[in-house]
Backbone as a printed PyTorch tensor [residue, N CA C, xyz], in Angstrom:
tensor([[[-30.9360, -44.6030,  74.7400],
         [-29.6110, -44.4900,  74.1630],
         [-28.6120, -44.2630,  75.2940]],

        [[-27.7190, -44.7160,  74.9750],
         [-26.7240, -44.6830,  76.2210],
         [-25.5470, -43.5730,  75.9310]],

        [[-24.3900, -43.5620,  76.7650],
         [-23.5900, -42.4970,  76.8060],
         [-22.7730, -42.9780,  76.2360]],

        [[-22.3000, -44.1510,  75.4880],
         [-21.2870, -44.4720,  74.8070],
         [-21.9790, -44.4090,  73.5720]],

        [[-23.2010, -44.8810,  72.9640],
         [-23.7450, -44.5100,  71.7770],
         [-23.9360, -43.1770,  71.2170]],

        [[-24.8000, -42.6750,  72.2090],
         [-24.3380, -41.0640,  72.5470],
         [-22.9450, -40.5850,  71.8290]],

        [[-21.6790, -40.9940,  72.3830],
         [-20.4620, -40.2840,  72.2400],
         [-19.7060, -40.9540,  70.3400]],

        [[-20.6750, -42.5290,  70.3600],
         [-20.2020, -42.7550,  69.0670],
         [-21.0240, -41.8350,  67.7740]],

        [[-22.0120, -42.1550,  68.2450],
         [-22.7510, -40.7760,  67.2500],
         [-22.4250, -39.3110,  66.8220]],

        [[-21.7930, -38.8470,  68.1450],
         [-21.4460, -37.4170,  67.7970],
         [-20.1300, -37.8020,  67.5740]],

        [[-19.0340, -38.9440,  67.2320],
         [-17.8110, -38.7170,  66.6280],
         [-18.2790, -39.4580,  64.9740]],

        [[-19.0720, -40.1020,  64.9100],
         [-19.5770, -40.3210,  63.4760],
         [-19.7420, -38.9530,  62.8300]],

        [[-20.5180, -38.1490,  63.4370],
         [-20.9160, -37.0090,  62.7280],
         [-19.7200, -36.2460,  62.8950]],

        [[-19.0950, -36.0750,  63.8650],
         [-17.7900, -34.5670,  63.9360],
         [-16.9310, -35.6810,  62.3980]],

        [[-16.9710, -36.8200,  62.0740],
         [-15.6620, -37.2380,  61.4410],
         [-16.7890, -37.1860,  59.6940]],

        [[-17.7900, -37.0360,  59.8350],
         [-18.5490, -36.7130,  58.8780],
         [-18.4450, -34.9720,  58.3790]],

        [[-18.2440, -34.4220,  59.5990],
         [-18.2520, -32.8380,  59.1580],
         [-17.1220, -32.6160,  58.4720]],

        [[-16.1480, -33.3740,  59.4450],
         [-14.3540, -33.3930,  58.7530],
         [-14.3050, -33.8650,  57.8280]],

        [[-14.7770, -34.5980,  57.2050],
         [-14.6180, -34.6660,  56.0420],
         [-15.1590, -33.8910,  55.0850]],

        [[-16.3680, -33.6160,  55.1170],
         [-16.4910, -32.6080,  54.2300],
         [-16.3430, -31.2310,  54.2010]],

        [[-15.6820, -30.7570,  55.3500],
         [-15.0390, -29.7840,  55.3440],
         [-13.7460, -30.2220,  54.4990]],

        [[-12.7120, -30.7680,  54.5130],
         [-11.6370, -31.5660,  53.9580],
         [-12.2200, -31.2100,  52.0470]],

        [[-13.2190, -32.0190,  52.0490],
         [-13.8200, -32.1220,  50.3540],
         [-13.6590, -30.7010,  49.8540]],

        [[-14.6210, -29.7670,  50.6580],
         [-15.0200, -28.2670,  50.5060],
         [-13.4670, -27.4090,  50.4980]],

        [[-12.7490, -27.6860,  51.0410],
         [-11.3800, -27.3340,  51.1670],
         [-10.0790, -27.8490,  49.8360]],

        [[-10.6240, -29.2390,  49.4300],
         [ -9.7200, -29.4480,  48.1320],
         [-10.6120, -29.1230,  47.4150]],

        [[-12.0670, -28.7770,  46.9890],
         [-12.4030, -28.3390,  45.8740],
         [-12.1310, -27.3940,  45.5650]],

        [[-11.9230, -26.1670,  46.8740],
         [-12.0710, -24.0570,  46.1880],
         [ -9.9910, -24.8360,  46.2310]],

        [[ -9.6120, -25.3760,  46.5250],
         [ -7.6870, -25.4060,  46.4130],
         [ -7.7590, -25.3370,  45.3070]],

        [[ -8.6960, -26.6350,  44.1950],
         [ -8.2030, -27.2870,  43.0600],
         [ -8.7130, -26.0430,  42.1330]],

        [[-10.1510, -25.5150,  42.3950],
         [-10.6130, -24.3000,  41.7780],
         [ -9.4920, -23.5500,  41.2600]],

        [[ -9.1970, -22.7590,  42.8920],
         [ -8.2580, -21.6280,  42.7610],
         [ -6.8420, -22.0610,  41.7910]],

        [[ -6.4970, -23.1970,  41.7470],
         [ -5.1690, -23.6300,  41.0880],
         [ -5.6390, -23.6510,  39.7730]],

        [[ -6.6290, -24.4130,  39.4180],
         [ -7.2440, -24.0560,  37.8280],
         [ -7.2520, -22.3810,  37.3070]],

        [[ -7.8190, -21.9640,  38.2610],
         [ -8.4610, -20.2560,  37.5420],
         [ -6.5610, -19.5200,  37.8010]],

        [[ -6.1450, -19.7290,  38.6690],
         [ -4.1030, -19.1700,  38.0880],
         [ -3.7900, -19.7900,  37.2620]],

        [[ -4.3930, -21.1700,  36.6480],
         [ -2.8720, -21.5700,  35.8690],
         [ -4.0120, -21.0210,  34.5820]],

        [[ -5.0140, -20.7770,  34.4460],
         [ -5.9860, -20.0910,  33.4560],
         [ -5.4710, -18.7850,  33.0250]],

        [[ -4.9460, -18.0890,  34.3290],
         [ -4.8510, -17.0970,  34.4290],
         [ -3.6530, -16.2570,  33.7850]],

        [[ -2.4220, -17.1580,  34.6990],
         [ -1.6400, -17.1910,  33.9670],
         [ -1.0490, -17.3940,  32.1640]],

        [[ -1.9520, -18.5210,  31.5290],
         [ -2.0700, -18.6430,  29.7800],
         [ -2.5530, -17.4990,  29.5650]],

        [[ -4.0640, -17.0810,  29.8070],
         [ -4.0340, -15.3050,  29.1930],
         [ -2.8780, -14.4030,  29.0760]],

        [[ -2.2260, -14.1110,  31.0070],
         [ -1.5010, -13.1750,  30.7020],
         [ -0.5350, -13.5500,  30.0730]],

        [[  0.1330, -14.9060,  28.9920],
         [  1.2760, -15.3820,  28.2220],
         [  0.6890, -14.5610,  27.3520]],

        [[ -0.5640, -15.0910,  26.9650],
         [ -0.8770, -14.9220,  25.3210],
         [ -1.0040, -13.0880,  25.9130]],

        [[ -1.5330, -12.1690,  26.1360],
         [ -1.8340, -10.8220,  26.1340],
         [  0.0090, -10.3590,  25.8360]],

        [[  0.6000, -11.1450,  26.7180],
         [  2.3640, -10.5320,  26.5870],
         [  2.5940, -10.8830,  24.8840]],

        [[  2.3580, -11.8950,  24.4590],
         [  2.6630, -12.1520,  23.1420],
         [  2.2480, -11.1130,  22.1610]],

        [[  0.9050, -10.6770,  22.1380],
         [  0.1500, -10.0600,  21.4850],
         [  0.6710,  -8.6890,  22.0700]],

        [[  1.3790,  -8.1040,  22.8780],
         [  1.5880,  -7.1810,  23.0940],
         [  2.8630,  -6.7700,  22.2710]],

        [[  3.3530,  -7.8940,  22.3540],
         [  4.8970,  -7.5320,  21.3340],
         [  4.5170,  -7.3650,  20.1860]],

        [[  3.6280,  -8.3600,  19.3300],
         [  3.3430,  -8.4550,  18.5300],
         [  2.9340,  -6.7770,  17.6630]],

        [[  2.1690,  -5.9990,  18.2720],
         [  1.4520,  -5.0490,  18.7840],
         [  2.6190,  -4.1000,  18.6210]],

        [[  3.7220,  -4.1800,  19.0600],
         [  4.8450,  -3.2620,  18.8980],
         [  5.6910,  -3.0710,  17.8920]],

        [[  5.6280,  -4.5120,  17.8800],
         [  6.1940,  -4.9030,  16.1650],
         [  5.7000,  -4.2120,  15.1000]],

        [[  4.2490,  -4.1760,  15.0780],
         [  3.4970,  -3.6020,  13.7550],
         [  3.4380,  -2.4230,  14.2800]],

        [[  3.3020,  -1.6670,  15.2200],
         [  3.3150,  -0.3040,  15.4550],
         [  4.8670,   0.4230,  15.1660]],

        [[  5.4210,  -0.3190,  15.2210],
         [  6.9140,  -0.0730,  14.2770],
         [  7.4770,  -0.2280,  13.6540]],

        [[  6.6950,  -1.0570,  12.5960],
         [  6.6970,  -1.0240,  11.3750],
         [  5.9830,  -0.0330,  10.3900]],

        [[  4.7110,   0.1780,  10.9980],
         [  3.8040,   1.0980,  10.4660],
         [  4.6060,   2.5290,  10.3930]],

        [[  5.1460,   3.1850,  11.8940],
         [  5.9510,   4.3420,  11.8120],
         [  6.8240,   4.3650,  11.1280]],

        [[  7.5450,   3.1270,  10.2900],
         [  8.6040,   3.3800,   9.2760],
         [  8.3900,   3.3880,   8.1530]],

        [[  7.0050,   3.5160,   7.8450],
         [  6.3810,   3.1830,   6.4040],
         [  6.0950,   4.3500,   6.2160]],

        [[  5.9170,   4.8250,   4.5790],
         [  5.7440,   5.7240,   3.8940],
         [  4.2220,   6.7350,   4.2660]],

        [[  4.4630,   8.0710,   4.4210],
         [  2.8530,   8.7760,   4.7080],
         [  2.5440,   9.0220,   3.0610]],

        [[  1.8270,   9.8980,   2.7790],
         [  0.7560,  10.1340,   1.9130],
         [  1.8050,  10.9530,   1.1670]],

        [[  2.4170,  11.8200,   1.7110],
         [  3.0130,  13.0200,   1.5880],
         [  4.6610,  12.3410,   0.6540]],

        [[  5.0630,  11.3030,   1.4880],
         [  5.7540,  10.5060,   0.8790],
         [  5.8750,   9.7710,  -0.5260]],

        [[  4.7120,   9.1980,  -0.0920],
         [  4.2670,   8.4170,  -1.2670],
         [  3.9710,   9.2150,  -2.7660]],

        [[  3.5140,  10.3810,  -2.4280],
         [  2.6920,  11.5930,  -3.5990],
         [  4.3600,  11.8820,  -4.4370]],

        [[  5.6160,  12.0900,  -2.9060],
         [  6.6880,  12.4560,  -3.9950],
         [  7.4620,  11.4500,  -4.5840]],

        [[  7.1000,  10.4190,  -4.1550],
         [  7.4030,   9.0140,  -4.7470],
         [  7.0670,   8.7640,  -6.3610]],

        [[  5.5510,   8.8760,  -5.9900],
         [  4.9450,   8.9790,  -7.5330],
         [  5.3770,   9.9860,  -8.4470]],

        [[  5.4180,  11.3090,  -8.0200],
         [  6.0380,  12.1550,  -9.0630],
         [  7.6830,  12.0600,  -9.3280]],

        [[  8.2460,  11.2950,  -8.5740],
         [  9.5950,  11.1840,  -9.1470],
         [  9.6000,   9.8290, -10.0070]],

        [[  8.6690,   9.1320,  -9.9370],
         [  8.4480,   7.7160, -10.8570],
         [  7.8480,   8.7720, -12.1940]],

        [[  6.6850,   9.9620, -12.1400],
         [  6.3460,   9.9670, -13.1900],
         [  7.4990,  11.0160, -14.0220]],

        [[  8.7010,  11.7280, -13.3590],
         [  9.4470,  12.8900, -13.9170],
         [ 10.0060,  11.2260, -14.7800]],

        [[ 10.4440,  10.2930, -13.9070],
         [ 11.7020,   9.3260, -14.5830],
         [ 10.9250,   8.7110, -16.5300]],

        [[  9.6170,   8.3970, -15.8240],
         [  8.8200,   7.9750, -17.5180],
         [  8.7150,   9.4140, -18.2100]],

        [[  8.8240,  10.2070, -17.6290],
         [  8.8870,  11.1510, -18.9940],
         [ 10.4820,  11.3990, -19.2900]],

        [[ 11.0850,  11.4150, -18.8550],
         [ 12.6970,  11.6090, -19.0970],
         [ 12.6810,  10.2670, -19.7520]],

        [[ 12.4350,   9.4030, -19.8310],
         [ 12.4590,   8.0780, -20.7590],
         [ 11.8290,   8.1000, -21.8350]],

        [[ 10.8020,   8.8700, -21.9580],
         [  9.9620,   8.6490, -23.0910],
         [ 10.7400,  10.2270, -24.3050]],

        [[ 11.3090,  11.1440, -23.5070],
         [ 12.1520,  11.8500, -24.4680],
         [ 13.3500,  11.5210, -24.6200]],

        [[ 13.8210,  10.3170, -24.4390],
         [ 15.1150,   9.7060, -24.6300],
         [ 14.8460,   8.9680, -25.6950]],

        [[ 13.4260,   7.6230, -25.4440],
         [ 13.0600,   6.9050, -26.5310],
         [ 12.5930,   8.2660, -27.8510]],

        [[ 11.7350,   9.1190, -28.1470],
         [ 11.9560,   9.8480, -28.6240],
         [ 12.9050,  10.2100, -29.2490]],

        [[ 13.9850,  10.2370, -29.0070],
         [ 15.1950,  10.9910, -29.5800],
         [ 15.9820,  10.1880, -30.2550]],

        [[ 15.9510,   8.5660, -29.2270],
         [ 16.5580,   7.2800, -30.0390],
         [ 16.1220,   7.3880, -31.4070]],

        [[ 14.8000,   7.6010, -30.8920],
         [ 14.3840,   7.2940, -32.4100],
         [ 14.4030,   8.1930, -33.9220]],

        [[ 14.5450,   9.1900, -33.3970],
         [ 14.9490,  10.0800, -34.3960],
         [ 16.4110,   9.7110, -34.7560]],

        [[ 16.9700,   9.2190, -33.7920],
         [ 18.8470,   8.8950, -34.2740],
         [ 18.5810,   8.1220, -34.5700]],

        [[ 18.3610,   6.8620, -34.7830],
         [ 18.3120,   5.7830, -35.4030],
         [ 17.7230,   6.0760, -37.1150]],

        [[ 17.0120,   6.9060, -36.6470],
         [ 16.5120,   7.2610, -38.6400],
         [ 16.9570,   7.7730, -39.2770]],

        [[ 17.6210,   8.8990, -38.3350],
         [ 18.8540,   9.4330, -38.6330],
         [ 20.1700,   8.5650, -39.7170]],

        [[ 20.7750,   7.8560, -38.7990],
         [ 21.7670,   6.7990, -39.0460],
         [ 21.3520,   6.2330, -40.1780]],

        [[ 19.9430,   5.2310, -40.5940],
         [ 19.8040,   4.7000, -41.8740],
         [ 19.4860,   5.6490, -43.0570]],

        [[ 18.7700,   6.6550, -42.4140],
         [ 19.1270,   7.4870, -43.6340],
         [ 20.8260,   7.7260, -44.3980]],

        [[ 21.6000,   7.6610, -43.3970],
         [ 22.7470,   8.2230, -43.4790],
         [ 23.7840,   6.8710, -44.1190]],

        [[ 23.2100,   5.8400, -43.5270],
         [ 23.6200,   4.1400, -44.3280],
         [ 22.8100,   3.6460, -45.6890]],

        [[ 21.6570,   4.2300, -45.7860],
         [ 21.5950,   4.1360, -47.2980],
         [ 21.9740,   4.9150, -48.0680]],

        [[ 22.4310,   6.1580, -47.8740],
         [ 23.3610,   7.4050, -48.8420],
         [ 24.2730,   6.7850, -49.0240]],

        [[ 25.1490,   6.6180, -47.7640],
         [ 26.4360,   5.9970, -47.9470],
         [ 26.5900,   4.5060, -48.8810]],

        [[ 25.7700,   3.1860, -48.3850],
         [ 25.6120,   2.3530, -49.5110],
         [ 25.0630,   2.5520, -50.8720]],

        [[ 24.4630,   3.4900, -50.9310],
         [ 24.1260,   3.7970, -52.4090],
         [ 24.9380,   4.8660, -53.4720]],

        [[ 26.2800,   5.0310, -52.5340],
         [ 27.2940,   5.8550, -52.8010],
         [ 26.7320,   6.8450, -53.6860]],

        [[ 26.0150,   7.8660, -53.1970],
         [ 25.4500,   8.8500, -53.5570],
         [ 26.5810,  10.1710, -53.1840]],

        [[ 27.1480,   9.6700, -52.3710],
         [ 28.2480,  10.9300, -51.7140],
         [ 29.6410,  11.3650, -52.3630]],

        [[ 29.3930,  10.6240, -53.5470],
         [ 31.2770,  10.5590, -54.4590],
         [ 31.0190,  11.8270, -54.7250]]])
């Protein structure tokens, strides 16, 4: 082998290494650019879900406790009984009244 074959051989191979050094070099680039822009969509969606997250946690604090709700119900149940001695009472006036419209039409009162 001679010294010019010699010198073409070892630039075959140095332009063989370069290149795949080159390959090895755009693959971890293209990697690394995949796994940020990956990276980045999580941390969108985690920000979304974080608001989201705040939203219902402040909604929840404006909603009624137990304690609330208990005097809720007893002022719904004072109102049906204050209704039901009103209907009650209608109804005694009302029987009232026809009693008092058939006297009167049957002119019982001269």
């Amino acid at each position: 082998m001679t010294d010019f074959e010699l010198l073409k051989l070892s630039l075959d191979i140095f332009q063989i290494v370069c290149i795949g050094g080159v390959a090895v070099y755009t693959w971890l680039a293209n990697k690394n650019k995949a796994n940020t822009s990956a990276i980045n969509r999580v941390d969108e969606r985690v920000s979304e879900l974080s608001t989201r997250i705040s939203s219902l946690e402040t909604r929840i604090d404006h909603m009624p406790g137990d304690r609330h709700i208990k005097e809720i119900h007893d002022k719904i149940n004072q109102v049906a009984n204050a209704q039901s001695e009103s209907s009650g009472q209608l109804s005694s006036i009302v029987r009232q009244l026809e009693m008092i419209n058939i006297h009167l039409l049957k002119g019982n009162g001269d």
